[in-house]
MARBA-898653 format. One line per 3 residues: their letters; for each residue x, y, z of C-alpha. Coordinates in nm, 4 decimals. Layout:
N
A	X Y Z  ...
END
This chain:
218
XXX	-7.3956 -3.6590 10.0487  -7.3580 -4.0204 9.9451  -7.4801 -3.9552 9.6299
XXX	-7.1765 -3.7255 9.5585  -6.9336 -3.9320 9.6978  -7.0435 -4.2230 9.4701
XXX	-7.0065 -3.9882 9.1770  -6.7013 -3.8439 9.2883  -6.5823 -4.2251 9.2930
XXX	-6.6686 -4.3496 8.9751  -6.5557 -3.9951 8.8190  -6.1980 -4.1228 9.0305
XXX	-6.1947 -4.4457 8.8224  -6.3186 -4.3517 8.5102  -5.9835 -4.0635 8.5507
XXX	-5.7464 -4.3178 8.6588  -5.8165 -4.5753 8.3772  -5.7550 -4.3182 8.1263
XXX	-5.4105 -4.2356 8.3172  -5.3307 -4.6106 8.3197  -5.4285 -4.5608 7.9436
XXX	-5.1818 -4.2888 7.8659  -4.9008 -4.4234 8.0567  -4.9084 -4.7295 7.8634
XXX	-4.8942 -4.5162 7.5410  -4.6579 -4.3124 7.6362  -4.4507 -4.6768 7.7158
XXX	-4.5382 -4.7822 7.3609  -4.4513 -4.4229 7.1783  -4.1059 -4.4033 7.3389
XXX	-4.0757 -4.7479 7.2162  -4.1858 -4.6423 6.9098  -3.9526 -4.3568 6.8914
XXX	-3.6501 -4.4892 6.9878  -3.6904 -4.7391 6.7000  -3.7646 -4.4956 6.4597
XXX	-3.4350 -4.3558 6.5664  -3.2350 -4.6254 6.5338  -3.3352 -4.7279 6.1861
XXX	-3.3176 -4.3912 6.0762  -3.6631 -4.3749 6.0039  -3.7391 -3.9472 6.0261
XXX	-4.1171 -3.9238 5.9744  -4.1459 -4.2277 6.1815  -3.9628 -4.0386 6.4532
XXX	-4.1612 -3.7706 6.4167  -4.5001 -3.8623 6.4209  -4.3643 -4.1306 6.7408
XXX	-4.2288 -3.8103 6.9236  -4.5604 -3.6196 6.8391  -4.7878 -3.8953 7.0191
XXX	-4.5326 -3.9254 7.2991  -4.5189 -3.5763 7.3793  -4.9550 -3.5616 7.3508
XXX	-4.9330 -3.9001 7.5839  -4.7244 -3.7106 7.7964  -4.9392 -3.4108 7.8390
XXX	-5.2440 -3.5391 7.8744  -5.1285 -3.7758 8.1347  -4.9805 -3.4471 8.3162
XXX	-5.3529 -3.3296 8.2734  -5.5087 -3.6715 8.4454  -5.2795 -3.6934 8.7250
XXX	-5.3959 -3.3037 8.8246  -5.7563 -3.3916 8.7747  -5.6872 -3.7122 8.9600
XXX	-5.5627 -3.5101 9.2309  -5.8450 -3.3037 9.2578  -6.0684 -3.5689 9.2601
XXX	-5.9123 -3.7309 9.5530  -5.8850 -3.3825 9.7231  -6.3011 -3.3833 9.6770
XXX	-6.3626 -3.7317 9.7640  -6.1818 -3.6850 10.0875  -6.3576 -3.3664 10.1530
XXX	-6.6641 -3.5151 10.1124  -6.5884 -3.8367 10.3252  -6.4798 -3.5741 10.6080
XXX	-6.8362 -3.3715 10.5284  -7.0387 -3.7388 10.5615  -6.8080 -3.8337 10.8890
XXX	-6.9112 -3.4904 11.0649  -7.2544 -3.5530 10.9828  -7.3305 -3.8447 11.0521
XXX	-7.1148 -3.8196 11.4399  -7.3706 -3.4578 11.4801  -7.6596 -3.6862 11.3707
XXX	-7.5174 -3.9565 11.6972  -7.4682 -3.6462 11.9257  -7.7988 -3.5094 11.8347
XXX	-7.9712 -3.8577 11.8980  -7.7296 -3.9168 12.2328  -7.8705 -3.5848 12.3790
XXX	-8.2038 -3.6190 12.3204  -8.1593 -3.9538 12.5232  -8.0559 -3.8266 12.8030
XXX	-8.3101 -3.5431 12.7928  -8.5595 -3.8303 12.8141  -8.3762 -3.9882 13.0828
XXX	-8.4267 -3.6347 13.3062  -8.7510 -3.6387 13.1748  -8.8032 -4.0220 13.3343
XXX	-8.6080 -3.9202 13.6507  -8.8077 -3.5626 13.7446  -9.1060 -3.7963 13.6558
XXX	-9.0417 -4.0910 13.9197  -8.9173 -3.8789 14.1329  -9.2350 -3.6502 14.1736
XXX	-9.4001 -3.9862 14.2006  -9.1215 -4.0876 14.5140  -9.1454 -3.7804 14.6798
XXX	-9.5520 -3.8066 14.6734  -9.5285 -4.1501 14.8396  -9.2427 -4.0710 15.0651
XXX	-9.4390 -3.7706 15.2301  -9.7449 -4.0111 15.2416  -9.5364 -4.3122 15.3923
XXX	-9.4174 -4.0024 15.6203  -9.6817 -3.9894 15.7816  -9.7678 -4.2995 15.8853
XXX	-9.4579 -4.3460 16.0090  -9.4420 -4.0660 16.2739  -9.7987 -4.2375 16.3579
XXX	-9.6105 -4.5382 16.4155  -9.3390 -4.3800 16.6461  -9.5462 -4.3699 16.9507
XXX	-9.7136 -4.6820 16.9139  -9.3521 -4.8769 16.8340  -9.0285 -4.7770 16.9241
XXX	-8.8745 -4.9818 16.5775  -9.0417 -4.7246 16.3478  -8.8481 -4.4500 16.4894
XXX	-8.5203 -4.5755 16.2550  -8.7884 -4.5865 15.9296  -8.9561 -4.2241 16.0225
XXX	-8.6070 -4.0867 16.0375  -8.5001 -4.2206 15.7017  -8.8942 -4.1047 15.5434
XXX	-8.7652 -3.7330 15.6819  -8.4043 -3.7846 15.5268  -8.5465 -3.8842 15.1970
XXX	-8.7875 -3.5643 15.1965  -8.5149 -3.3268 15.2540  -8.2970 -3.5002 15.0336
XXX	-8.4181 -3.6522 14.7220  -8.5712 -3.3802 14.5339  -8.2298 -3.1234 14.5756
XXX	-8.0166 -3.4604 14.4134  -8.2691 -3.5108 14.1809  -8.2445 -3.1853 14.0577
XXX	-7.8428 -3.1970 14.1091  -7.8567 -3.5127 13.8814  -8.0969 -3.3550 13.6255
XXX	-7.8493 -3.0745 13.5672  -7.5467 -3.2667 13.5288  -7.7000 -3.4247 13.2876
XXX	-7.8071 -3.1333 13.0857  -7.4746 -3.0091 13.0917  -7.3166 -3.3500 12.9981
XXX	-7.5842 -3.3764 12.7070  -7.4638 -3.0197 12.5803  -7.0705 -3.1099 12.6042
XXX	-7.1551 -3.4155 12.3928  -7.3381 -3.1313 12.0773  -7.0499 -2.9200 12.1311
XXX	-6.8293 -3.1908 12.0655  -6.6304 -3.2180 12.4291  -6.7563 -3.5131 12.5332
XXX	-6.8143 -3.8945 12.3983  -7.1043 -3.8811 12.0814  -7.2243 -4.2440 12.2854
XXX	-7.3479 -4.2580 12.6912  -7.1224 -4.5655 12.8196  -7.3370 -4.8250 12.9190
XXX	-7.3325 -5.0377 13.2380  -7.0931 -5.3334 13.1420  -7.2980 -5.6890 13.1328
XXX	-7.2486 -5.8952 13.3930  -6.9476 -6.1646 13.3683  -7.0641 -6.5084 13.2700
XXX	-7.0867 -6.7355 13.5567  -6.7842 -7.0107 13.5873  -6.8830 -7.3676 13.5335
XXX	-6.6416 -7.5896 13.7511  -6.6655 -7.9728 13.6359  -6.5746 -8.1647 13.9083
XXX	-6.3199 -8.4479 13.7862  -6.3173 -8.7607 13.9102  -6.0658 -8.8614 14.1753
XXX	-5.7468 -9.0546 14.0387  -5.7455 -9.4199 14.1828  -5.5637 -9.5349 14.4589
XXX	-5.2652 -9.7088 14.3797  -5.1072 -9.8675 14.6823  -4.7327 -9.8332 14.6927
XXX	-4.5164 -10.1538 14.5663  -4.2544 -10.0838 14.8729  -4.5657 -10.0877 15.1227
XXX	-4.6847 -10.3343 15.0060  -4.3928 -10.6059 15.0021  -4.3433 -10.4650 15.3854
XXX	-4.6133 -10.6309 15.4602  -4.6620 -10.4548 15.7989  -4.7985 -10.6524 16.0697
XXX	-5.0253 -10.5237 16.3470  -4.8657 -10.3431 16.6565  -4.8789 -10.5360 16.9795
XXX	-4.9124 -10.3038 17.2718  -4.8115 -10.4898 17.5757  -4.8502 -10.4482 17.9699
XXX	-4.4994 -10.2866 17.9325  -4.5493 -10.0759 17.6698  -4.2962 -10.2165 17.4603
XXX	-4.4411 -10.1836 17.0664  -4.3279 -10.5064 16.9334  -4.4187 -10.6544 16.5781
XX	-4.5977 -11.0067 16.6082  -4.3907 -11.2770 16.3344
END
């Protein structure tokens, strides 16, 4: 496919430097013609007019066969974009095929050491009062595990064959990365400037007396 559209693109060039060609000759044989006219010059005029008019139609031919060209190369773009989003979809599904493949796989292991673990947690139960919570949960995960695993597993089936048929996303999102950590810089305090007005005060300390009275020593 790429190999056509790389010959469909230099046959697109190779057309439209001949029409560049032709439209500059049928500039210079109108030029040519209209001089011929002026100076009275018949044969001039009409061997001018004879090359203007062939100028004319063969740049009538390019710009059809330019069109057509550009009418391929787009079809064959479109061709290469289809395959190459059925060759994603393909790949996608097969991923998640292995992905139910890894889940009914770990989760025949689970279930083998949750039935084991089982069991020596409703040992437990009369010895220990505690494992009663954990024996409960062992018996929850039994019953419960493989009918979601199986749930899961054909979700995922049917999500892989939306994605062939083209109603869901060619690409499986993926779980976002997690957000970079902030770095604070702590900045050093300002200094303390003491306050001009405070300063010329020059507050004195407080004298608290028998009485009570707050009085500033001279």
């Amino acid at each position: 496919m790429q190999r056509d559209i790389d010959t469909a693109s230099r046959n697109r060039e190779r057309v439209s430097a001949q029409l560049v060609e032709f439209e500059q000759a049928i500039t210079r044989h109108a030029a040519a013609a209209r001089q011929a006219a002026l100076t009275g010059d018949d044969a001039a005029l009409d061997q001018a007019e004879a090359a203007l008019r062939a100028a004319q139609d063969r740049s009538t031919t390019l710009k059809a066969a330019l069109t057509e060209v550009d009418q391929q190369l787009e079809a064959l773009e479109r061709t290469k974009t289809e395959m190459e989003d059925r060759k994603v979809r393909a790949e996608t599904a097969a991923e998640i095929e292995l992905l139910v493949r890894k889940l009914t796989e770990v989760g025949a292991e689970f279930n083998s050491t949750a039935e084991r673990l089982s069991e020596y947690t409703a040992r437990a139960v009369p010895v220990v009062f505690e494992a009663l919570g954990l024996d409960k949960f062992m018996a929850i995960c039994r019953a419960e595990v493989p009918s979601a695993l199986e749930l899961v597993s054909t979700l995922l089936r049917a999500h892989a064959d939306a994605i062939v048929c083209g109603r869901a996303p060619a690409t499986l999102p993926r779980a976002e990365e997690p957000a970079p950590k902030l770095q604070l810089t702590a900045k050093p305090a300002p200094p303390v400037v003491p306050d001009p007005v405070l300063v010329a005060a020059n507050f004195q300390r407080v004298d608290r007396g028998p009485d009570r009275v707050l009085m500033v020593q001279p």
